[in-house]
C-alpha positions as CSV (number, residue, x, y, z in Angstrom):
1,X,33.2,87.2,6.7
2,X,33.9,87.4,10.6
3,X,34.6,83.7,10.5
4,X,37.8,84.5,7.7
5,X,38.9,87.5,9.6
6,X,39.1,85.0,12.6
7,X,41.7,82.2,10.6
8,X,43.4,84.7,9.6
9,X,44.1,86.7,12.3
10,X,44.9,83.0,14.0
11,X,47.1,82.4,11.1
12,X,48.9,85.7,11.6
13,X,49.7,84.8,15.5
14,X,51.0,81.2,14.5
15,X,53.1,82.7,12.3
16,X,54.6,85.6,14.4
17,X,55.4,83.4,17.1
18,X,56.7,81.0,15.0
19,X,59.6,83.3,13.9
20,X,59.5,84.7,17.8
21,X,60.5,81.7,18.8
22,X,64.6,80.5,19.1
23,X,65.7,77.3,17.4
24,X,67.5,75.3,20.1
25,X,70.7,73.9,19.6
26,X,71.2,70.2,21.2
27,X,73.5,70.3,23.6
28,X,77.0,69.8,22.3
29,X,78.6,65.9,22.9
30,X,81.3,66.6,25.9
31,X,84.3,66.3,24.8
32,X,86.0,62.9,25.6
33,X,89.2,62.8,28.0
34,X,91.0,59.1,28.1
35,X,92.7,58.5,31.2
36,X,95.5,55.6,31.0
37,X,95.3,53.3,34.1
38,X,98.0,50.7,34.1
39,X,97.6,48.0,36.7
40,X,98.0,44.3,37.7
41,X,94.5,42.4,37.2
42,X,95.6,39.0,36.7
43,X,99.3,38.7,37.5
44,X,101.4,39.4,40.2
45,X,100.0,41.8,43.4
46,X,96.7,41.8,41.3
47,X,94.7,42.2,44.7
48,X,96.2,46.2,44.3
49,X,95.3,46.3,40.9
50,X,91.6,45.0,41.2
51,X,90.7,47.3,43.7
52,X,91.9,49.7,42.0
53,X,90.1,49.6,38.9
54,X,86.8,49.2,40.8
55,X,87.5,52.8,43.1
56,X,88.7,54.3,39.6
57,X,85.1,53.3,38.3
58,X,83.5,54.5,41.0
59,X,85.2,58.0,40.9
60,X,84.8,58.0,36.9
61,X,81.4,58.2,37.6
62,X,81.7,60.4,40.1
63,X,83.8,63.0,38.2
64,X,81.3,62.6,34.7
65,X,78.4,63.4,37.3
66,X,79.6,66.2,38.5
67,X,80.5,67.6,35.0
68,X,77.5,67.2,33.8
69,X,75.7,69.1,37.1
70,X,77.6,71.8,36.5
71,X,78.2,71.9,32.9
72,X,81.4,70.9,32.5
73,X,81.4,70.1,28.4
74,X,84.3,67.1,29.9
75,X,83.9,63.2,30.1
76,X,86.5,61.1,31.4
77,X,87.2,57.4,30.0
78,X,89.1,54.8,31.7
79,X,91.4,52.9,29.3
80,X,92.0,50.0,31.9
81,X,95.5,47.9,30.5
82,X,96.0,44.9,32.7
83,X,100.3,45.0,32.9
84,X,100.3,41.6,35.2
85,X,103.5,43.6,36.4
86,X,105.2,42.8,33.7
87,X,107.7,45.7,32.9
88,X,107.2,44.8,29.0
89,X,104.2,44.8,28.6
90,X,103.6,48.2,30.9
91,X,105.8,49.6,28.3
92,X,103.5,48.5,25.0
93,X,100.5,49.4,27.1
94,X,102.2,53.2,27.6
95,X,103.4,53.4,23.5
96,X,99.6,52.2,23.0
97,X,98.0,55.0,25.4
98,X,100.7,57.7,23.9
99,X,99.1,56.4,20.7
100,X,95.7,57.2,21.9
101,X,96.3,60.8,22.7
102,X,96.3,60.1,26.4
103,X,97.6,62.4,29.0
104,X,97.8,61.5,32.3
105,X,98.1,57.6,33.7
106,X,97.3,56.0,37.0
107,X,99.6,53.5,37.4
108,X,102.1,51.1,36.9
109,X,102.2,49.6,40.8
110,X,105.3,48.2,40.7
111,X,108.4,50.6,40.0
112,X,109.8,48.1,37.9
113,X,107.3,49.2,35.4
114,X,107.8,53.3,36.1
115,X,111.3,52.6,35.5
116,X,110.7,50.9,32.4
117,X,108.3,53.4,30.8
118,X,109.9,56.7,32.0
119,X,111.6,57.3,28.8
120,X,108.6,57.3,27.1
121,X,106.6,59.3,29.3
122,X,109.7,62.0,29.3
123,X,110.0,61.9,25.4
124,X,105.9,62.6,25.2
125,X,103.3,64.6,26.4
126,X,102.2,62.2,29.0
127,X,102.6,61.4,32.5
128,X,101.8,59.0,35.1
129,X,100.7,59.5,38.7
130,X,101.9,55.8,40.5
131,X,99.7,54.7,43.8
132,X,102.3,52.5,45.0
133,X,105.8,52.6,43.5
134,X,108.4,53.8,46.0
135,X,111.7,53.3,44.7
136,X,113.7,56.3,45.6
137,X,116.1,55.8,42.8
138,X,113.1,56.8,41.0
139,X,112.7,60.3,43.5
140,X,113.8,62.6,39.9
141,X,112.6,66.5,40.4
142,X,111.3,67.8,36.4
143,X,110.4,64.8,35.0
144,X,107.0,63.4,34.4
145,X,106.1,61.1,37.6
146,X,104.7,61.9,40.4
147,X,103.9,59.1,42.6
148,X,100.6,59.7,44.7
149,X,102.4,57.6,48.1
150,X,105.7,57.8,50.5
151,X,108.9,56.2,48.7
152,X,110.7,53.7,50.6
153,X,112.8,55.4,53.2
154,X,110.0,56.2,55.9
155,X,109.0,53.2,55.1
156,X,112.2,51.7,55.8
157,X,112.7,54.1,58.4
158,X,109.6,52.5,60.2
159,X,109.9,48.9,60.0
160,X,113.7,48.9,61.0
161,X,111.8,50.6,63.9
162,X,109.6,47.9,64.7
163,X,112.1,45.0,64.0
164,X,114.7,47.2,66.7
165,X,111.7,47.2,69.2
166,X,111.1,43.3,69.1
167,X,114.6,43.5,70.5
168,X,116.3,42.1,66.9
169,X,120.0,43.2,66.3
170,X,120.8,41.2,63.5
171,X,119.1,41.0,59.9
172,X,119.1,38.8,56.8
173,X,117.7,40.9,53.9
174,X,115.9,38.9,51.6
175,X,114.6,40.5,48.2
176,X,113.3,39.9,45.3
177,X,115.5,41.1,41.7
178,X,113.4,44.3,40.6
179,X,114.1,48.1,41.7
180,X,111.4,48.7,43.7
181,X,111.9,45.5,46.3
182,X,115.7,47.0,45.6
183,X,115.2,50.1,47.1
184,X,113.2,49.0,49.7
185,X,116.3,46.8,50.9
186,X,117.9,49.4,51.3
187,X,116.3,51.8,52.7
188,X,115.7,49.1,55.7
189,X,119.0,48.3,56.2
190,X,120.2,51.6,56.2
191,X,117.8,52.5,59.0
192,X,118.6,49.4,60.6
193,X,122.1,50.2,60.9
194,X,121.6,53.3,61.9
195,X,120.2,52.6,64.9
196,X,122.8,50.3,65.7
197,X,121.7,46.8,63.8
198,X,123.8,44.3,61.6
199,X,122.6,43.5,58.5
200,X,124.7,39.7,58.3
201,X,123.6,38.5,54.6
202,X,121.5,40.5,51.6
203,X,120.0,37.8,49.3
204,X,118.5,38.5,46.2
205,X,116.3,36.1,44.5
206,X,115.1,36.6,40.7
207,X,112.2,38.2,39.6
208,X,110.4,35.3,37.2
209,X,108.7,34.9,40.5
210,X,110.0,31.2,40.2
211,X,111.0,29.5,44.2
212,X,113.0,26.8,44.4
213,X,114.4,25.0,47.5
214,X,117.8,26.7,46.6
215,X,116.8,30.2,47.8
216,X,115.4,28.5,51.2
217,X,118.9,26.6,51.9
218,X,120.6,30.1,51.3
219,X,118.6,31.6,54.0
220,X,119.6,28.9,56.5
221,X,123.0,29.2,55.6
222,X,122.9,32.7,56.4
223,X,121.0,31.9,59.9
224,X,123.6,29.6,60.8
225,X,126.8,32.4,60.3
226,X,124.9,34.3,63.3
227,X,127.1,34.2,67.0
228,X,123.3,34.9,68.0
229,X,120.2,33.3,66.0
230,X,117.8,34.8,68.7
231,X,118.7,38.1,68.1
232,X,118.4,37.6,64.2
233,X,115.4,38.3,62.0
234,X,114.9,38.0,58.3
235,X,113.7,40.9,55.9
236,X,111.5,39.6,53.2
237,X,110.6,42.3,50.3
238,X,108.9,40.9,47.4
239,X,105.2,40.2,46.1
240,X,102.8,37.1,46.0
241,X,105.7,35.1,45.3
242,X,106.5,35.2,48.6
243,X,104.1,32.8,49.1
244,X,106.0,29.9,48.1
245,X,108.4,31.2,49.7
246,X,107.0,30.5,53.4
247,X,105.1,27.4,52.2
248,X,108.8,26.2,51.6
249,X,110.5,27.3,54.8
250,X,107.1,25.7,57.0
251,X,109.0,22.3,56.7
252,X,112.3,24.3,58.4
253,X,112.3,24.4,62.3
254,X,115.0,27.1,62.1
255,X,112.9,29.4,59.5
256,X,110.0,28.4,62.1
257,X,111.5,29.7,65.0
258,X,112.5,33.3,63.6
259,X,111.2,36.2,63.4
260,X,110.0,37.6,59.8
261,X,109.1,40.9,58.8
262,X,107.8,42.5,55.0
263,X,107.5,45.7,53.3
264,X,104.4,47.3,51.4
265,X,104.5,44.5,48.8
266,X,103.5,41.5,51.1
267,X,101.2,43.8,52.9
268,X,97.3,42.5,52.6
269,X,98.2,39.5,50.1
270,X,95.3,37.9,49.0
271,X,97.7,34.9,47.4
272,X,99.3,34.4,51.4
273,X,96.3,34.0,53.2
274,X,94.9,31.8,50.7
275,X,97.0,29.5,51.0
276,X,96.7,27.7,54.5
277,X,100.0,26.7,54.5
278,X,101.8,29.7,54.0
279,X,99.7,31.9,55.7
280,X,100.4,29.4,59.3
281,X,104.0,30.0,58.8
282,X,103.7,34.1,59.0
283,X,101.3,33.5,61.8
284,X,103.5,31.5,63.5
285,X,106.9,34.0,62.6
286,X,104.8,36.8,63.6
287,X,105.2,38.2,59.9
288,X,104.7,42.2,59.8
289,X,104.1,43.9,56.8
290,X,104.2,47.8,57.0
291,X,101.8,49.9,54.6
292,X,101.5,53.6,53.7
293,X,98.1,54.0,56.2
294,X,94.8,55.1,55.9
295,X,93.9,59.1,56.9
296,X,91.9,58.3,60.3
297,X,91.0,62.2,60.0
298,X,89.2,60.9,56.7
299,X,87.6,57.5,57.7
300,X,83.8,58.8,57.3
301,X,84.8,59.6,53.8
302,X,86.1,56.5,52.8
303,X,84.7,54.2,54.3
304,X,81.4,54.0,52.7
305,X,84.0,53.3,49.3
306,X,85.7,50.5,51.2
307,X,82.8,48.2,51.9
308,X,81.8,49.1,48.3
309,X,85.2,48.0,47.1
310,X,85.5,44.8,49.3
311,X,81.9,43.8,48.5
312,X,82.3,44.1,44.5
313,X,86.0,42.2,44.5
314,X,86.2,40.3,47.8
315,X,89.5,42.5,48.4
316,X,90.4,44.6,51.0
317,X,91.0,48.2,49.4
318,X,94.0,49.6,50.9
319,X,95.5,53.1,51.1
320,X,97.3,52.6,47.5
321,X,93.6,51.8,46.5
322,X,92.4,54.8,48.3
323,X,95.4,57.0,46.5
324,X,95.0,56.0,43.3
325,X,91.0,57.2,43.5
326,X,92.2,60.6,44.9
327,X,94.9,60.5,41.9
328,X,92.0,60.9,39.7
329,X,89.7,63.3,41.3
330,X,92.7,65.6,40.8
331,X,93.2,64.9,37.3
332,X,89.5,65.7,37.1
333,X,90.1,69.4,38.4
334,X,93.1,69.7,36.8
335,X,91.2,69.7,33.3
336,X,88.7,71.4,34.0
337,X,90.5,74.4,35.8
338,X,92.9,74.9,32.7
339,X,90.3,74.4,30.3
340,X,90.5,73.6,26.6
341,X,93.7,75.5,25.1
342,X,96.4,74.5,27.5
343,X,100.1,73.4,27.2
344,X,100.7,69.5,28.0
345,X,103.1,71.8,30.8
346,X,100.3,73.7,32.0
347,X,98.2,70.4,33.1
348,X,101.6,69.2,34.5
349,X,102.2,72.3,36.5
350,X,98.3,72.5,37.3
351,X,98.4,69.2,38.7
352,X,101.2,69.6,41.4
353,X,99.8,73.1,42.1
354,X,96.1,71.4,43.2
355,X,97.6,68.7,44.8
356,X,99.2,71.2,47.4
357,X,96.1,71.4,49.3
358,X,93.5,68.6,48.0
359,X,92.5,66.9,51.1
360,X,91.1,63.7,49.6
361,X,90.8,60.3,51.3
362,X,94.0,59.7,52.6
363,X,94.7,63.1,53.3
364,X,96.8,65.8,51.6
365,X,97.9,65.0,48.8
366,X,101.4,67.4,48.8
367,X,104.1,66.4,46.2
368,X,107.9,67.1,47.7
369,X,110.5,68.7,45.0
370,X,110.9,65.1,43.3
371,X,107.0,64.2,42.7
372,X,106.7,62.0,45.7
373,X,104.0,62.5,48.3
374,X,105.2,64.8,50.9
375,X,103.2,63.6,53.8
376,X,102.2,60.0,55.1
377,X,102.0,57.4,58.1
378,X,102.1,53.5,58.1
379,X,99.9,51.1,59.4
380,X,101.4,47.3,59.9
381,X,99.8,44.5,59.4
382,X,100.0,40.9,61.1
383,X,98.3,37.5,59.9
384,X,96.3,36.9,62.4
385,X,94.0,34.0,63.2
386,X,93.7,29.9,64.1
387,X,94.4,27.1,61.3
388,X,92.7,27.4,58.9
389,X,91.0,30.9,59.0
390,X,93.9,33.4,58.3
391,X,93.2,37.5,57.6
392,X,95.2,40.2,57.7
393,X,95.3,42.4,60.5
394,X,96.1,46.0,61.6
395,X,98.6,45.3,64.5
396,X,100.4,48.7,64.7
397,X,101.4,51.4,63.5
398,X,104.2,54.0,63.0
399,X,103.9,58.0,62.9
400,X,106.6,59.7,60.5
401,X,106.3,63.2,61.8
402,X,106.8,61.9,65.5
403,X,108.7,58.7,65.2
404,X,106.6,56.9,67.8
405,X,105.8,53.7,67.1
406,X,102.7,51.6,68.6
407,X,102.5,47.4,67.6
408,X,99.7,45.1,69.7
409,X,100.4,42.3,67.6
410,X,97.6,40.0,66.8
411,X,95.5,40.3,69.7
């Protein structure tokens, strides 16, 4: 009898704390958030676009960790479209993404490709953040790009500098057909001639990124119209192409013996210093590239992601690299700060409004009136080395908010 009173009472506690006990949900699947990227893998300037995909993926997983630590019911997913820098295909990679429900884009590089796309992005619920497109005819207030990096009049503003201090009066602008080498022009030889420079030829060369002998007998022509060839310089903007460019003008003793200089396109070219030819002719012309630089303030921060970067691609990040990760980490605050029932216009607004004081790893990242960084130095960079081992260098650089201006050359 005491033995049944025993089950039963066991029975009787089984089943009360049974029905004690809480059925536990699983935890709900986070819910998904596709962020476009739009960059240059396999075509033109593809050393920008492979870095950058590998510091996205590194903050990706950054961002996801982080969500999940402090249960954040978000996951971002890179939708990575390689645009070779092709405006038209930038623009069926955009109509594909807009498709996708997607938001916010990193990218294009070029602003060939912003230019392209901004109708689309205007028309839609979508906008792009750009690491590294500077054309200033693309410096709009209330539209939807923001570019994460200077446009191109400090930077013109900076190498007319340099090319003024290495005691050059006259220039030969040299550009390649697409609006962001276009503004870049521009904004050099309007710097230039502000501080008292000649700009003697602009020559424009088109953007199928095919050289032929003609452009380099143009250039000479234009050397030979100068009352003073020492005092004359050429201005180069353009991409990798412009390594045919100087592989052409090495056979030239007169391109040989002038000075060259290059804008943020030309700046850290993989394609240049691979090929030896090409890459002993800047050496030899003293070729200066200058690039939106680095935050020193922030170098223990990203410098642990550089070596990761270069060891992964065998590229040297760079500061559009560096932007484009710091684009994203603010895209990942962004959405998680407005949470789920938001206005396309409040993520927008949300994004500028972070932005204002994120400090990431090139710095603050401050948007002026048109969507353009506010803030932001240049480095320059030199090919520097003996036949055949060619790298790029820092040789100088050039402070906006002071104007000075500091170049070693290749030391």
């Amino acid at each position: 009898m005491k033995r049944v009173i025993y089950l039963f009472f066991a029975f009787s506690m089984f089943f009360i704390s049974c029905n004690d006990s809480k059925i536990v949900d699983p935890p709900a699947e986070p819910n998904e958030v596709i962020i476009g990227v739009l960059v240059s893998l396999t075509g033109n300037w593809s050393s920008l676009g492979i870095t950058t995909k590998a510091a996205l993926e590194v903050a990706v997983e950054e961002i996801n960790e982080k969500y999940k630590t402090n249960d954040v019911n978000l996951k971002f997913v890179l939708k990575v479209i390689d645009t070779k820098l092709d405006p038209a295909l930038a623009y069926s990679a955009t109509i594909q993404l807009i498709s996708d429900g997607v938001e916010i884009i990193i990218g294009p590089q070029s602003s060939a490709e912003l230019s392209i796309i901004k109708p689309l992005l205007d028309a839609n619920n979508i906008f792009a953040v750009s690491m590294s497109s500077t054309a200033s005819s693309l410096a709009l207030a209330d539209d939807h790009i923001l570019r994460i990096c200077p446009d191109d009049k400090p930077e013109g503003v900076a190498i007319a500098a340099l090319i003024w201090e290495k005691g050059i009066r006259n220039v030969i602008a040299v550009y390649r057909d697409d609006d962001g080498n276009i503004g870049l022009k521009r904004s050099m030889t309007k710097s230039f001639v502000n501080l008292g420079g000649t700009v003697i030829d602009s020559i424009k060369y088109s953007n199928d990124d095919i050289i032929t002998q003609n452009l380099i007998d143009e250039i000479v022509t234009s050397i030979n119209t100068s009352s003073n060839p020492s005092e004359t310089a050429i201005y180069l903007a353009g991409f990798d192409e412009i390594t045919d460019i100087f592989a052409l003008a090495k056979s030239n003793t007169q391109l040989s013996t002038t000075l060259w200089f290059g804008s943020n396109g030309s700046a850290m070219s993989t394609a240049i210093v691979s090929n030896v030819n090409a890459a002993s002719f800047a050496n030899s012309v003293e070729f200066v590239s200058p690039l939106f630089a680095l935050s020193a303030e922030n170098e223990s921060e990203w410098s642990s992601l550089f070596n990761t970067i270069e060891q992964s691609t065998q590229q040297k990040p760079d500061a559009y690299t560096f932007a484009a990760y710091d684009a994203l980490k603010i895209a990942s605050i962004a959405y998680e700060s407005i949470g789920t029932n938001y206005e396309f216009t409040n993520l927008l607004s949300e994004y500028v409004t972070i932005s204002t004081t994120y400090n990431g790893l090139t710095g603050i990242t401050e948007f002026n009136p048109a969507g353009d960084r506010k803030y932001g130095n240049f480095s320059l960079f030199g090919i520097c080395g003996i036949n055949p081992n060619f790298t790029w260098n820092s040789v100088g650089s050039y402070n906006t908010s002071t104007n000075e201006l500091i170049y070693t050359g290749c030391n």
